[in-house]
C-alpha positions as CSV (number, residue, x, y, z in Angstrom):
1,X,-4.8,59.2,-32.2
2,X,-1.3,59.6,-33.8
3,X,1.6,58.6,-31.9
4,X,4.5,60.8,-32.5
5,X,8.3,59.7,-32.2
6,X,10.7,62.0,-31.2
7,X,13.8,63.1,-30.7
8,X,13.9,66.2,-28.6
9,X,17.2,68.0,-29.8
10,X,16.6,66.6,-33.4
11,X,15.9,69.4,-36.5
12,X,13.9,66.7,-38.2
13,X,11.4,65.6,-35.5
14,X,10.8,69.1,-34.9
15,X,10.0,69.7,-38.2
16,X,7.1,66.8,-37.3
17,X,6.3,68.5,-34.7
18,X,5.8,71.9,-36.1
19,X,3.0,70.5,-38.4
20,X,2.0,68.7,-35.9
21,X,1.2,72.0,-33.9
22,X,-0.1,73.9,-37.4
23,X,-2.8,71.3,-37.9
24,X,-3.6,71.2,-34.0
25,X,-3.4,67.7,-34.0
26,X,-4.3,65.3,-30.4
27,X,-1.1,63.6,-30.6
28,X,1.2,61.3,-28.6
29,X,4.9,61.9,-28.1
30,X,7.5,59.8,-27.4
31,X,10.7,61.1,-27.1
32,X,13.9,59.0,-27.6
33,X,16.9,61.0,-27.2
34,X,19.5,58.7,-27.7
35,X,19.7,57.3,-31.6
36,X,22.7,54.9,-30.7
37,X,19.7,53.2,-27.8
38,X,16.3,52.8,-29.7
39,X,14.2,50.4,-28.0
40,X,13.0,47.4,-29.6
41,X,9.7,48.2,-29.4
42,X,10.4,51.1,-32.2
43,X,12.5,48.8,-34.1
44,X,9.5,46.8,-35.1
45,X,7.7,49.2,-35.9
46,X,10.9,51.2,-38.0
47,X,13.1,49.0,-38.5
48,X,15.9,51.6,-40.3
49,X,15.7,53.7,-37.0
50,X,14.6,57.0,-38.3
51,X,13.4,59.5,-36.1
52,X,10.3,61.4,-36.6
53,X,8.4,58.3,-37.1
54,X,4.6,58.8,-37.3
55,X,1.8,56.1,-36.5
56,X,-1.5,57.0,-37.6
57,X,-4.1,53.9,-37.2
58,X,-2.3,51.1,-38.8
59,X,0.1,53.2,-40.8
60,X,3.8,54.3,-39.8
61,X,5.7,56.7,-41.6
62,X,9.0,58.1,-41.1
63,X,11.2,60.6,-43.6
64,X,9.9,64.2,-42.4
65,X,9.3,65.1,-45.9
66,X,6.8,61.9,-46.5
67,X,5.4,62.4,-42.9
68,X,4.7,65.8,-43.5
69,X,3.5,65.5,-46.8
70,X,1.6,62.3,-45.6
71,X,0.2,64.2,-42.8
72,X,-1.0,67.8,-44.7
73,X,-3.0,65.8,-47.3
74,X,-4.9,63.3,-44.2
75,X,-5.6,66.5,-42.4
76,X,-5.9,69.3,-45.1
77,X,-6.7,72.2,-42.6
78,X,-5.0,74.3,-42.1
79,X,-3.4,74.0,-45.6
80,X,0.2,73.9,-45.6
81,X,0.8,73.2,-49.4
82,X,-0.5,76.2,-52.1
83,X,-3.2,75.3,-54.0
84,X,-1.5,75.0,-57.8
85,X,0.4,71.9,-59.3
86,X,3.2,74.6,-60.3
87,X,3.3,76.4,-57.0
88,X,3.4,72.8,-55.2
89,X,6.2,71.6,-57.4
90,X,8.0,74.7,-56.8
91,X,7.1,74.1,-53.0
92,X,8.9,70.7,-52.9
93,X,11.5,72.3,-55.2
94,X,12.2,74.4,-52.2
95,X,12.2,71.9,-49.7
96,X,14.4,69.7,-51.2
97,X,17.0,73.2,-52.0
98,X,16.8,73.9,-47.9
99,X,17.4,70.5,-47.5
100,X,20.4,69.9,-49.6
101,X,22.0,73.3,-49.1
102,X,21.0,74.9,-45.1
103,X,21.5,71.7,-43.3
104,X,24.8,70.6,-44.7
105,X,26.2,73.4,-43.5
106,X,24.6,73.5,-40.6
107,X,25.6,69.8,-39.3
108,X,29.0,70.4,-40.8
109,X,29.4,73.4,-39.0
110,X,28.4,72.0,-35.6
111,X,30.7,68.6,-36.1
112,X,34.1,70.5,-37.0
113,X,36.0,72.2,-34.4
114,X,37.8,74.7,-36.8
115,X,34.1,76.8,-37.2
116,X,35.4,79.7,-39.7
117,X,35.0,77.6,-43.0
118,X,31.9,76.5,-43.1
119,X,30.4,79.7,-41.4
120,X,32.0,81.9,-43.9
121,X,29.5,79.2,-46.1
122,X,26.6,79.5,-43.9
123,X,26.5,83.1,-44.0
124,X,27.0,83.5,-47.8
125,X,23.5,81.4,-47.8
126,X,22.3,83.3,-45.2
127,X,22.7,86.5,-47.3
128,X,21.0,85.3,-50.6
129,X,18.0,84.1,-47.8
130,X,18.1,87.7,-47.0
131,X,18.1,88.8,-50.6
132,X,15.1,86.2,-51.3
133,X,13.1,88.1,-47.7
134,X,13.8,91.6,-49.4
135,X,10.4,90.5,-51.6
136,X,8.8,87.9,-50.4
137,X,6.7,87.5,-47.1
138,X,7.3,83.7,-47.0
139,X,9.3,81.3,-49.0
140,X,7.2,80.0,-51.6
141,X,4.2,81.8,-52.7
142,X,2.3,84.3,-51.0
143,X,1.4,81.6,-47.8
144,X,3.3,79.9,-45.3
145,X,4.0,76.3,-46.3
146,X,6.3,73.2,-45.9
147,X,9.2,74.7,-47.2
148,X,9.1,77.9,-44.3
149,X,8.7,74.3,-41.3
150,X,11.3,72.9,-43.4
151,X,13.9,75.9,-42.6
152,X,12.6,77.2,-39.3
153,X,14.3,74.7,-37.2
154,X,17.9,75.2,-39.2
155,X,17.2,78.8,-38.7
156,X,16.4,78.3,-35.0
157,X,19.1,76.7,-34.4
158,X,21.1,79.0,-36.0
159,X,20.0,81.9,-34.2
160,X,20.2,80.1,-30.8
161,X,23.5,78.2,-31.3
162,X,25.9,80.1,-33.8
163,X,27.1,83.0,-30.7
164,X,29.6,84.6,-33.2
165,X,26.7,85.1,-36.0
166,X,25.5,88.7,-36.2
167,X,22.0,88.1,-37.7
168,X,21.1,92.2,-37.7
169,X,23.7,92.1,-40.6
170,X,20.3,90.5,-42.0
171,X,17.2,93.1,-41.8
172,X,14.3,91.3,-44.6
173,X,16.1,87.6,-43.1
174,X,15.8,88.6,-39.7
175,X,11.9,89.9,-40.0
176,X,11.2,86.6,-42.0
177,X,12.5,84.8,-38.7
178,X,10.3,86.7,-36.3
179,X,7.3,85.9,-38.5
180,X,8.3,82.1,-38.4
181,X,8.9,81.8,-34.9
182,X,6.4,84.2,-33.3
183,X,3.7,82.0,-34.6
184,X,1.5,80.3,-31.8
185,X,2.5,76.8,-33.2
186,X,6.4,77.5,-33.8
187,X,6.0,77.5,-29.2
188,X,4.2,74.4,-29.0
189,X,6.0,72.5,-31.8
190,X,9.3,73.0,-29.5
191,X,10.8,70.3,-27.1
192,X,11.9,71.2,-23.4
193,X,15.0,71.1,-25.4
194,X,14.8,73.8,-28.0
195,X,12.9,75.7,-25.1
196,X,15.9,76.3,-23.2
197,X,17.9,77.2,-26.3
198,X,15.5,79.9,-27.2
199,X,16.8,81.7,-23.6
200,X,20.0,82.2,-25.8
201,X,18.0,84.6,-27.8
């Protein structure tokens, strides 16, 4: 049994959780919502504090990226990495671009009172997403992979959180979206949390 920990408003654990949900997984969640308040009992086991952390057996894993990686390659199906070395380096490419780039400006965004700046930002990179969706069904590939559960929750969040962002300006971005969060998993990868944001919808 894997033991899941979690924080519920938290882009990276959902991440976690989206695979999670994907591989249909028996899993146990424990969710610590307050970062500054971790119980001792996680600190042995994670001693930095970093939330997702993953215990599977004997072995605990936190990072999103390695947990994710960790946990498509220990449960292979269904397969959320393509099948080449090129289109896998290209995949991890990607991830570490929506990394870098989306979520920046997302947590900038969200920190600074003065919003305009960094949304004029968010939806220049928002445009060239919907540039990218004008020919491609997913972000990598021809199959949905680590690198779409890598930008979902930004995107979620985006769509459920940024009231003054006019996503229709973004038809092929927008479709991409529907794809991503109309799948079965995307609803039981969310937290009572992100539940109540999707209302804003």
């Amino acid at each position: 049994m894997i033991t899941l920990y979690s924080n519920p408003r938290c882009a990276d654990s959902h991440k976690t959780r989206l695979v999670l949900a994907e591989k249909e997984l028996p899993v146990t969640t424990i969710e610590l919502d307050d970062p500054d308040n971790l119980p001792e009992e996680f600190l042995k086991l994670n001693p930095y504090g970093k939330l997702p952390t993953v215990v599977d057996r004997d072995d605990v894993f936190f990072e999103p990226t390695i947990i994710n990686e960790y946990l498509d390659e220990r449960y292979p199906h269904p397969p959320l990495k393509p099948g080449s070395p090129a289109a896998r380096a290209k995949m991890r490419l990607a991830v570490l671009h929506i990394e870098q780039e989306i979520y920046p400006l997302y947590f900038n965004w969200e920190r600074v009172k003065k919003k305009s700046e960094p949304m004029k930002k968010i939806r220049a990179y928002l445009k060239t997403l919907d540039q990218h969706f004008a020919r491609a069904t997913w972000f990598v590939a021809d199959q949905y992979t680590l690198a779409d559960i890598t930008l979902a929750p930004a995107l979620y969040r985006l769509r459920t959180t940024a009231h003054t962002l006019d996503m229709s300006q973004w038809p092929h971005l927008c479709r991409y979206m529907d794809r991503l969060f109309d799948r079965p998993a995307f609803d039981q990868s969310l937290s009572d949390y992100e539940e109540m944001l999707r209302q804003k919808f």
